[in-house]
MOPAC internal coordinates of N, CA, C and O (Angstrom, degrees):
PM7 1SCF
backbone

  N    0.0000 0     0.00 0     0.00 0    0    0    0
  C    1.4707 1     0.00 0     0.00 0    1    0    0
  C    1.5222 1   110.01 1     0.00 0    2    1    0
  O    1.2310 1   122.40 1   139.26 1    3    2    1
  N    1.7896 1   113.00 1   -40.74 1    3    2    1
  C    1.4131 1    98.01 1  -176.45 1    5    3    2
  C    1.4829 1   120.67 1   -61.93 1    6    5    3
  O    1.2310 1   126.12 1   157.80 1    7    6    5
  N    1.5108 1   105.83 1   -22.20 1    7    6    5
  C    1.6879 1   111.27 1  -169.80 1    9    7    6
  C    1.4485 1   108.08 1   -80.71 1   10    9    7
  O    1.2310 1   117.38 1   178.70 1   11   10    9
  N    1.2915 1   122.60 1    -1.30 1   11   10    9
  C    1.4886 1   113.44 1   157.14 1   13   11   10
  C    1.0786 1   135.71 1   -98.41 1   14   13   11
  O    1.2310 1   130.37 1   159.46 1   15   14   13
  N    1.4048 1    97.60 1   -20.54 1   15   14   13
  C    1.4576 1   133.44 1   176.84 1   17   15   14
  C    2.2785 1    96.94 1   -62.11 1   18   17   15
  O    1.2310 1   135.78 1   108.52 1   19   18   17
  N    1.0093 1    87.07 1   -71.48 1   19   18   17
  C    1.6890 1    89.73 1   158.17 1   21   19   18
  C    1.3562 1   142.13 1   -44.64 1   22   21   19
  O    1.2310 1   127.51 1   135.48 1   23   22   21
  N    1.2340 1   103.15 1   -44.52 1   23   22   21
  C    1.4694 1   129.58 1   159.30 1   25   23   22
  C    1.6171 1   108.22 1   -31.92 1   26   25   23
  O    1.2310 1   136.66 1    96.39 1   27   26   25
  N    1.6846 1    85.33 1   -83.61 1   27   26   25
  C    1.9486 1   103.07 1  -174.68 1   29   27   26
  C    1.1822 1    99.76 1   -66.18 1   30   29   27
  O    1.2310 1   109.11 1  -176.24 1   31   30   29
  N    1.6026 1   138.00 1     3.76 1   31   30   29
  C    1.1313 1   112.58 1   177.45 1   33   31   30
  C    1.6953 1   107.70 1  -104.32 1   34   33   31
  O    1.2310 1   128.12 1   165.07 1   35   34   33
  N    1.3857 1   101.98 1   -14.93 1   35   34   33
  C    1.7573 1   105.27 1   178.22 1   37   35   34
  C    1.7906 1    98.42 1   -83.61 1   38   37   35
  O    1.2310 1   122.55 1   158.06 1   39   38   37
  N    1.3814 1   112.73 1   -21.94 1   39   38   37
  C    1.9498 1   105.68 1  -178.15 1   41   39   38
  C    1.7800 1    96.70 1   -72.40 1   42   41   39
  O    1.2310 1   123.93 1   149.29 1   43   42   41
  N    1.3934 1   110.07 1   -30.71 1   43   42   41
  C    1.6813 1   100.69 1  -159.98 1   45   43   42
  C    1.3008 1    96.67 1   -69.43 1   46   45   43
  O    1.2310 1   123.79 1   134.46 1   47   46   45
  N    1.6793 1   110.33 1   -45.54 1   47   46   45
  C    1.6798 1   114.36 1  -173.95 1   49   47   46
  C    1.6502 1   119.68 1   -39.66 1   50   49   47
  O    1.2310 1   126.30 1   135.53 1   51   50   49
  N    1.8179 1   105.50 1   -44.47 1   51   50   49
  C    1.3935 1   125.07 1  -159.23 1   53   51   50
  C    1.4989 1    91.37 1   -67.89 1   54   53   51
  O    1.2310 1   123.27 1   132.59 1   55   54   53
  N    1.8635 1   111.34 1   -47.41 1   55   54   53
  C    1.2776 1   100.03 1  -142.30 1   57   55   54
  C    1.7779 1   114.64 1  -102.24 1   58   57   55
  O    1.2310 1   123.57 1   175.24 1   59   58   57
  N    1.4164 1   110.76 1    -4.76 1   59   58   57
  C    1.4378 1   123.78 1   161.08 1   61   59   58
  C    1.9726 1   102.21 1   -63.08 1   62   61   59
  O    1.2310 1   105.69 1    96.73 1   63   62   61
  N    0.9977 1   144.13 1   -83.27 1   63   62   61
  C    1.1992 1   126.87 1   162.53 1   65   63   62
  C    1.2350 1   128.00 1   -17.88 1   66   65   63
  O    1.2310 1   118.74 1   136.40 1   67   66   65
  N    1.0694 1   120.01 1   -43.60 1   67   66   65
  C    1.7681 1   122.03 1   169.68 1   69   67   66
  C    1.4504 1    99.42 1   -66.36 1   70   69   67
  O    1.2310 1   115.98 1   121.52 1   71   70   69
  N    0.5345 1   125.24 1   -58.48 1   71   70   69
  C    1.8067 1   135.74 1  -158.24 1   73   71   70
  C    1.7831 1    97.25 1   -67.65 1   74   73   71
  O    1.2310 1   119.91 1   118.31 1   75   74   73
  N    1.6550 1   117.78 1   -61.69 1   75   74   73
  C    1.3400 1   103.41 1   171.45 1   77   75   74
  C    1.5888 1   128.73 1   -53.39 1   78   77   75
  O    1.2310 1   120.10 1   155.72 1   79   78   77
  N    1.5507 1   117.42 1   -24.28 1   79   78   77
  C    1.3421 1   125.00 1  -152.42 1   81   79   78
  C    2.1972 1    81.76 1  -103.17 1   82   81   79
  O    1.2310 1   118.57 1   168.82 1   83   82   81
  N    1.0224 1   120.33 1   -11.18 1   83   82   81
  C    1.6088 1   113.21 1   170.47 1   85   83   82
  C    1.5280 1   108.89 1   -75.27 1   86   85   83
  O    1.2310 1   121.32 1   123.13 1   87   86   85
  N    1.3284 1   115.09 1   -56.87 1   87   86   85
  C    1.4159 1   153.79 1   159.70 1   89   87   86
  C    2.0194 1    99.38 1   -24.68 1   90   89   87
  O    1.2310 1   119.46 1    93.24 1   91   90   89
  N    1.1372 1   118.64 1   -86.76 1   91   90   89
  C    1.3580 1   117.55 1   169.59 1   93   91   90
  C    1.1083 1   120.76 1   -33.00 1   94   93   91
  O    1.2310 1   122.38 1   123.14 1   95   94   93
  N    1.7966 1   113.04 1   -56.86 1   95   94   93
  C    1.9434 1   108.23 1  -176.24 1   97   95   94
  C    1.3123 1    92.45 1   -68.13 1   98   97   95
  O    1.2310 1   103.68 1   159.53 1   99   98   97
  N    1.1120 1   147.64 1   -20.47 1   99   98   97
  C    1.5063 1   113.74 1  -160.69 1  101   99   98
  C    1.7152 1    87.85 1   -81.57 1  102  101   99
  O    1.2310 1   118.67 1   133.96 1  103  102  101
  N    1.1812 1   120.14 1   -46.04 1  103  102  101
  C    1.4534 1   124.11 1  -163.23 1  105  103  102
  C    1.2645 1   100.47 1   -73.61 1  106  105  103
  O    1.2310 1   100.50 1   167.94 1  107  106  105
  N    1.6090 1   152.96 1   -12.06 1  107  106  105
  C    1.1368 1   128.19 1   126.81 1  109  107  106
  C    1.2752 1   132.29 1   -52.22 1  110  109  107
  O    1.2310 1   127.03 1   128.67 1  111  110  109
  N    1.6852 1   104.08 1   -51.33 1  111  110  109
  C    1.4256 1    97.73 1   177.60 1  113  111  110
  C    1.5389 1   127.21 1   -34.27 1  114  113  111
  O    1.2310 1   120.90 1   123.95 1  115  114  113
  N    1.6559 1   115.88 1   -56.05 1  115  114  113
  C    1.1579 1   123.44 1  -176.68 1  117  115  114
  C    1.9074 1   111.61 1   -77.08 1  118  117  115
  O    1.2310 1   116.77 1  -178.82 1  119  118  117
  N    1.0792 1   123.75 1     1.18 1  119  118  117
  C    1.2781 1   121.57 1   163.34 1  121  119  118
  C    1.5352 1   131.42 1  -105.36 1  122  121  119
  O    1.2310 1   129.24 1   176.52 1  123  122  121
  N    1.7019 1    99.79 1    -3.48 1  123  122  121
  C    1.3633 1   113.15 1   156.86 1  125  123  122
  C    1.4259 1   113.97 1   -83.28 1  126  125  123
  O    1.2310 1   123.79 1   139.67 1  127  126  125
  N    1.4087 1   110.34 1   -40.33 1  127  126  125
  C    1.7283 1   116.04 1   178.42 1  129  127  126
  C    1.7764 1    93.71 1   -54.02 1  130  129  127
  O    1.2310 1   122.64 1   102.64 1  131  130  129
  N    1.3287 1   112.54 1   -77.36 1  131  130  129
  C    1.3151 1    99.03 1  -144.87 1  133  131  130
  C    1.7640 1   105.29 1   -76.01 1  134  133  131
  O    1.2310 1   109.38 1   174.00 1  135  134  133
  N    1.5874 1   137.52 1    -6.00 1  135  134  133
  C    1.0722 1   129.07 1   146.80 1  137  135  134
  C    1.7809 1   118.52 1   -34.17 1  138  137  135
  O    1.2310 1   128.75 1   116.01 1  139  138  137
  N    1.9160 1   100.74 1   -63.99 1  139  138  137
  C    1.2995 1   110.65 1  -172.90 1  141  139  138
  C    1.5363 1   106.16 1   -48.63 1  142  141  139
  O    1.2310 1   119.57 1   122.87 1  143  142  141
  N    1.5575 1   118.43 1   -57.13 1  143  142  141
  C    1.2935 1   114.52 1  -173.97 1  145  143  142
  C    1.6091 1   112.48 1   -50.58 1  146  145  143
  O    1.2310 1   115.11 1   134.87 1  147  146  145
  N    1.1692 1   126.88 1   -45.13 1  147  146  145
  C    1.6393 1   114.33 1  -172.97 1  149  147  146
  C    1.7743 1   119.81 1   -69.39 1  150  149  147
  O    1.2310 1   125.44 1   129.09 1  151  150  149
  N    1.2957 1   107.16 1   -50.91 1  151  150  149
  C    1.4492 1   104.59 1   147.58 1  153  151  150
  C    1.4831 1   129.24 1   -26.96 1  154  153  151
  O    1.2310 1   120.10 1   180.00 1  155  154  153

């Protein structure tokens, strides 16, 4: 049990970083678009 327990705990580690760092580009992405557009 602990070795899965470990497991899902090294996927949550990997995949919360993935998930914030998707999360950011989009929220740049869309704040470069609509910066660029008002300029």
């Amino acid at each position: 049990a602990r070795a899965g327990v470990g497991a899902a705990v090294a996927l949550v580690m990997m995949f919360v970083p993935i998930t914030v760092f998707v999360i950011n580009q989009r929220s740049v992405v869309q704040t470069m678009g609509t910066s660029g557009l008002k300029e």
